[in-house]
N, C-alpha and C positions, 0 to 999 in steps of 0.2 A: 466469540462471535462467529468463527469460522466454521465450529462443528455446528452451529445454529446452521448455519445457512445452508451449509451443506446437507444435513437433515431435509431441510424444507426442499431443495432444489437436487435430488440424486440423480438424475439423470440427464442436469445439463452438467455442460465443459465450462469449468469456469477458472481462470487463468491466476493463477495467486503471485505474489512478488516473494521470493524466498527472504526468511528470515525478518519479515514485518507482520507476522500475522496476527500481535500482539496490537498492530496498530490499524487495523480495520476494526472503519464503521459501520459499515453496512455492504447494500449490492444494489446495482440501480437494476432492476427487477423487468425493466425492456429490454434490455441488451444483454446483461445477464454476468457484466461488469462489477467484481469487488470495488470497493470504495475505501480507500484509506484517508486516514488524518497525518499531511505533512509531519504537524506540529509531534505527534507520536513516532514518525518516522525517524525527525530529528534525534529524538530524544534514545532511541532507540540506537541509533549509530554512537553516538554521545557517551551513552553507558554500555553497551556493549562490544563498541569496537575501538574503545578508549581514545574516541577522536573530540578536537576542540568544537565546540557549537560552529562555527567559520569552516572549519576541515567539514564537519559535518553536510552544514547546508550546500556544502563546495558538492560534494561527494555524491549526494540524493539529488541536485539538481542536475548535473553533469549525468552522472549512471546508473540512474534508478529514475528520474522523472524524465528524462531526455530518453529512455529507449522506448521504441515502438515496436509492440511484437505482435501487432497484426491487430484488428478489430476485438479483440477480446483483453487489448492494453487496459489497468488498469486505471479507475480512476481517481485523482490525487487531490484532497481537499484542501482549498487554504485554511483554515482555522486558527491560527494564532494571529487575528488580526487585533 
């Protein structure tokens, strides 16, 4: 999804979260903002950083959904509802 959007969008700045770009869904296409899937992010810590679901969601709430690096922060979907 990443090289898509990138394709489509080469000449704007667009702010990616390292190491989850297996877990974007999209880009909200005004602001110019990746979109990722929580639920992919979890799961993505889970098997790759050999952490429990609980360490996990501990881990991406606290240091990955709590940081803000300015207007081009990304945006974080709920989906495993």
């Amino acid at each position: 999804m990443l090289e898509k959007i990138l394709e489509w969008f080469p000449e704007e700045e667009i702010l990616k979260a390292d190491g989850f770009d297996d877990a974007i869904i999209g880009i909200d296409d005004t602001t110019m903002r990746l979109i990722y899937s929580v639920n992919k992010c979890i799961m993505i810590l889970v098997s790759e950083e050999d952490l429990t679901e609980e360490d996990a969601l501990e881990h991406f709430h606290y240091n990955v959904k709590g940081s803000y690096v300015g207007e081009k922060t990304p945006i974080w979907c709920t989906d495993d509802l």
